[in-house]
DSSP file (Angstrom, degrees, kcal/mol; ACC not computed):
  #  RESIDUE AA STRUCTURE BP1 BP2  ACC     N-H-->O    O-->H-N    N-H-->O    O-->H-N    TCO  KAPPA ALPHA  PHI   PSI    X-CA   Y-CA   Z-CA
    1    1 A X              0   0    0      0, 0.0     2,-0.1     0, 0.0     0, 0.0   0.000 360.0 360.0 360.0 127.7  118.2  199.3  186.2
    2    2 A X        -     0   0    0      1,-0.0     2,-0.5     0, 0.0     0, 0.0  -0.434 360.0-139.5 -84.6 165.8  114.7  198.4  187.4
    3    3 A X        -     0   0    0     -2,-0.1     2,-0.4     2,-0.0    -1,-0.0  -0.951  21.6-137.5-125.2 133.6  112.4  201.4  188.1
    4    4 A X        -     0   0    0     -2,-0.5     2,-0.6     1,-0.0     0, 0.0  -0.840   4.9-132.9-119.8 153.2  110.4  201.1  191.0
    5    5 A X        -     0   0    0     -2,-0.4     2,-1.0    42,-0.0    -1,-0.0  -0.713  12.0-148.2-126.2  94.2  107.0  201.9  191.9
    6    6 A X        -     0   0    0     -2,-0.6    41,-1.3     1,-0.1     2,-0.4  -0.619  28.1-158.3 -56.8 108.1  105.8  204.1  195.5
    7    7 A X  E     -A   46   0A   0     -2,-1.0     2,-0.6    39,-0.2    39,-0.2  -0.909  18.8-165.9 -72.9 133.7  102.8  202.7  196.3
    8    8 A X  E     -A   45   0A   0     37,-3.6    37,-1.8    -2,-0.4     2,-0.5  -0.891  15.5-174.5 -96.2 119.9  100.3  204.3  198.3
    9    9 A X  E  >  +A   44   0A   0     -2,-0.6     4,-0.5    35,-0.3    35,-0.2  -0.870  39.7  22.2-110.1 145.6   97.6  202.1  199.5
   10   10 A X  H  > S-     0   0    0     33,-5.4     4,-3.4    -2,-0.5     5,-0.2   0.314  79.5-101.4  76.1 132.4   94.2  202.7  201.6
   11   11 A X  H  > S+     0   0    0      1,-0.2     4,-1.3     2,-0.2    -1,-0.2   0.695 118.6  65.5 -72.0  -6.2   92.6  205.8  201.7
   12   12 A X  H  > S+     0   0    0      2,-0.2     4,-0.6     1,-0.1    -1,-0.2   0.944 112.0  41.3 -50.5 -52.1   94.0  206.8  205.4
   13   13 A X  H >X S+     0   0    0     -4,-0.5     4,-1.3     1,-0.2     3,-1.0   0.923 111.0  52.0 -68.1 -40.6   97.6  206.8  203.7
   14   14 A X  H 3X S+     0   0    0     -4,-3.4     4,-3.4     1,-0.2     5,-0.3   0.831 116.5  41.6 -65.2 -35.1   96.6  208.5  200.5
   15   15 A X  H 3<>S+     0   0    0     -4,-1.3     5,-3.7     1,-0.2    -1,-0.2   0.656 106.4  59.4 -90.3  -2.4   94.9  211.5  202.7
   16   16 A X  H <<5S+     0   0    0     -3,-1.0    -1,-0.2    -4,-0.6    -2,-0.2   0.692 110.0  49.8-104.4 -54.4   97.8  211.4  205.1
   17   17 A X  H  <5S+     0   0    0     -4,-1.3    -2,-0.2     1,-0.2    -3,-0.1   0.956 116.7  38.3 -62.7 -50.3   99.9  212.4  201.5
   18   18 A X  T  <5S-     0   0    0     -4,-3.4    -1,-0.2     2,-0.2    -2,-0.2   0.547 109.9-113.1 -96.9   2.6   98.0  214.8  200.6
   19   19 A X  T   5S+     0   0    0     -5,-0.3     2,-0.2     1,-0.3    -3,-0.2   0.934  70.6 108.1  88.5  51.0   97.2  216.4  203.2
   20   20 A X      < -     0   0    0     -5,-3.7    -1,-0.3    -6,-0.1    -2,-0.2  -0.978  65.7 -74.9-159.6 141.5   93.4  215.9  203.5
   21   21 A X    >>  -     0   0    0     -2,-0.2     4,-3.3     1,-0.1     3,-0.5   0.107  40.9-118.4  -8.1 111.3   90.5  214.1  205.5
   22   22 A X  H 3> S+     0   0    0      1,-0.3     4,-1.0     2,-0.2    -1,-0.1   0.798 115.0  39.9 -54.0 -20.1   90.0  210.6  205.1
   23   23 A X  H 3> S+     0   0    0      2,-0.2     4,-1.1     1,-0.1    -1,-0.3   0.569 113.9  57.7-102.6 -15.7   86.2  211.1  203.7
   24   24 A X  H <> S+     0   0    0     -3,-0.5     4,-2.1     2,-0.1    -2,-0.2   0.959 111.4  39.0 -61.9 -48.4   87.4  214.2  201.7
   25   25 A X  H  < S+     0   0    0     -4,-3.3    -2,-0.2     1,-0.2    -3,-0.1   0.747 117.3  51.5 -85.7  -7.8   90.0  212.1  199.9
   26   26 A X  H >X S+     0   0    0     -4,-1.0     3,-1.5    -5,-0.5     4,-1.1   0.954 108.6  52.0 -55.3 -49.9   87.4  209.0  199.6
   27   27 A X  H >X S+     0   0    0     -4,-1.1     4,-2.8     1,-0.3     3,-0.7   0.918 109.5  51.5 -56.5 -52.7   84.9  211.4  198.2
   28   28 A X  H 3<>S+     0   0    0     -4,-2.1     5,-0.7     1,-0.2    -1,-0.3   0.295 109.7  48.4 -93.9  26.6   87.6  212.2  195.9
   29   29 A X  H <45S+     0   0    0     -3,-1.5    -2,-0.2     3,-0.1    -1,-0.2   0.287 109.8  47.3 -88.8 -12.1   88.3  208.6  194.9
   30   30 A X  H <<5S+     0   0    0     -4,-1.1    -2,-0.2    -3,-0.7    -3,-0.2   0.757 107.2  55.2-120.8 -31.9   85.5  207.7  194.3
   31   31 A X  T  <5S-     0   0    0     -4,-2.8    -3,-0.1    -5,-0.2    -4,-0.1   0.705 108.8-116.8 -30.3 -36.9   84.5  211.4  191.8
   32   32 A X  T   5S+     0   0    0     -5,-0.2    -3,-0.1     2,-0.0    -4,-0.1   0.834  79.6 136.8  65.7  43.5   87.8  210.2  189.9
   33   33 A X      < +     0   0    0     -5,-0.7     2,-0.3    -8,-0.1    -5,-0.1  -0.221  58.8  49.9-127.5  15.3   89.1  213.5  191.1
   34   34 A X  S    S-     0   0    0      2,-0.2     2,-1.5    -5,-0.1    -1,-0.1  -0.894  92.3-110.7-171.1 137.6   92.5  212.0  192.1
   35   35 A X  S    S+     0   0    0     -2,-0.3     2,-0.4    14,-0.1    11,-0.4  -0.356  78.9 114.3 -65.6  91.2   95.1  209.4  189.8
   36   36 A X        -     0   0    0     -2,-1.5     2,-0.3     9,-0.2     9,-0.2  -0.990  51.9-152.9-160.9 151.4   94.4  206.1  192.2
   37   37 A X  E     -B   44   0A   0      7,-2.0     7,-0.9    -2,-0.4     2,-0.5  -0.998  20.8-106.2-136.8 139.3   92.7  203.3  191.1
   38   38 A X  E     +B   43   0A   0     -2,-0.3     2,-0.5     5,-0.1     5,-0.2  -0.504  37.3 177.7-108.9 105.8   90.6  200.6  192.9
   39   39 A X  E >   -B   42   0A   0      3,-3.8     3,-1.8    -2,-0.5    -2,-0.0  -0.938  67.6 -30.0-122.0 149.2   92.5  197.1  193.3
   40   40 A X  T 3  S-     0   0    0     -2,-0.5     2,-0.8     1,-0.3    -1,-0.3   0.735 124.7 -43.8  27.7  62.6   90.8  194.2  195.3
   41   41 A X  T 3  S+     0   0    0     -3,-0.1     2,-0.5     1,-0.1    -1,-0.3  -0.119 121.3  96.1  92.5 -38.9   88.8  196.5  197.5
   42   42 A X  E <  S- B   0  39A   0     -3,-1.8    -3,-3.8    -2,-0.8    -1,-0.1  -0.767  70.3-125.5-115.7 144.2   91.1  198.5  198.2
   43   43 A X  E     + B   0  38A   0     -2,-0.5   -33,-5.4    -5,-0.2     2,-0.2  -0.452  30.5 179.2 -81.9 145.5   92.3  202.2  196.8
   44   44 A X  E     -AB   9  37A   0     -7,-0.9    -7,-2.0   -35,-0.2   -35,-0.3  -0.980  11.0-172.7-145.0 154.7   95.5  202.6  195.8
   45   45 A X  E     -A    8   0A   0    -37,-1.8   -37,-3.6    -9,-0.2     2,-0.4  -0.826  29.1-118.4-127.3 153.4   97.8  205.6  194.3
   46   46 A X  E >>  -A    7   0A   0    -11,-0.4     4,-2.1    -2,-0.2     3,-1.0  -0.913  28.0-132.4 -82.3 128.3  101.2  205.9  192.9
   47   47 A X  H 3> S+     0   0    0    -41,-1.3     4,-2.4    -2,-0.4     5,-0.2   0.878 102.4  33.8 -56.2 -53.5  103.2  208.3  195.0
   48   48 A X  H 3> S+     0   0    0    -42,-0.4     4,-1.1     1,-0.2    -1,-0.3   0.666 110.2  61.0 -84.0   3.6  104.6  210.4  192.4
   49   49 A X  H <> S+     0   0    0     -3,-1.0     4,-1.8     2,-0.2     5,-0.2   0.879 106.9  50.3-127.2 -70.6  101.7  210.1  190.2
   50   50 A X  H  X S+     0   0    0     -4,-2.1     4,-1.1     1,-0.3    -2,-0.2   0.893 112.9  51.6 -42.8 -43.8   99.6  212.0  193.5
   51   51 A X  H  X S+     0   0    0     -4,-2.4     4,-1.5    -5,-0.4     5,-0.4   0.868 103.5  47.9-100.7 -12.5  102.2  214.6  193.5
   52   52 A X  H  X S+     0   0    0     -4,-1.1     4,-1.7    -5,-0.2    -1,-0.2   0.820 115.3  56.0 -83.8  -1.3  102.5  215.8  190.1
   53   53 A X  H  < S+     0   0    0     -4,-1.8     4,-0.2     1,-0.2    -1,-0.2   0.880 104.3  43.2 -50.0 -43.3   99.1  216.0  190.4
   54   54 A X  H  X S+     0   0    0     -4,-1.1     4,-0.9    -5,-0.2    -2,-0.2   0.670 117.4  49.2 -99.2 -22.8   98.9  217.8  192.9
   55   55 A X  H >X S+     0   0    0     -4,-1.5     4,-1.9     2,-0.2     3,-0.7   0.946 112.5  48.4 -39.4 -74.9  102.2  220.5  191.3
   56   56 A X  H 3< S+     0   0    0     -4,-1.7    -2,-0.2    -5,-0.4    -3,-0.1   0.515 109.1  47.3 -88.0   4.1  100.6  220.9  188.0
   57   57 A X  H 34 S+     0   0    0     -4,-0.2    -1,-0.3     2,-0.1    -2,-0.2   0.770 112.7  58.7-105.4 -25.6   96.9  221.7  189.2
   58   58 A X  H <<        0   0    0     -4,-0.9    -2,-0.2    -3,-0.7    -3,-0.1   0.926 360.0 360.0 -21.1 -68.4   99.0  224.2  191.6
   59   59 A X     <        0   0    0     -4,-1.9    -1,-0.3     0, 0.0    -3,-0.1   0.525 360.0 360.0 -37.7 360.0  100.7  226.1  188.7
């Protein structure tokens, strides 16, 4: 069974996920303050990657 991979791309979608401003969640792409990485121009995130992020700094 292949395992497949939610991509989020462009910071509009990524701030849209988490539930934040597009120049808040730039700011925090660009800190390295969020699991996304910068492919051909453009930011991209893994979906679940964003949200256990976003869980485990909750706890």
């Amino acid at each position: 069974m292949e395992a497949t991979i939610d991509l989020v791309w462009e910071v509009a979608e990524i701030a849209k996920l988490i539930g934040r401003t597009p120049r808040q969640t730039f700011h925090m792409l660009k800190t390295g303050q969020l699991p996304a990485k910068k492919v051909g121009g453009r930011w991209v995130a893994e979906r679940g990657k964003l949200l256990r992020f976003f869980l485990e700094t909750a706890a």
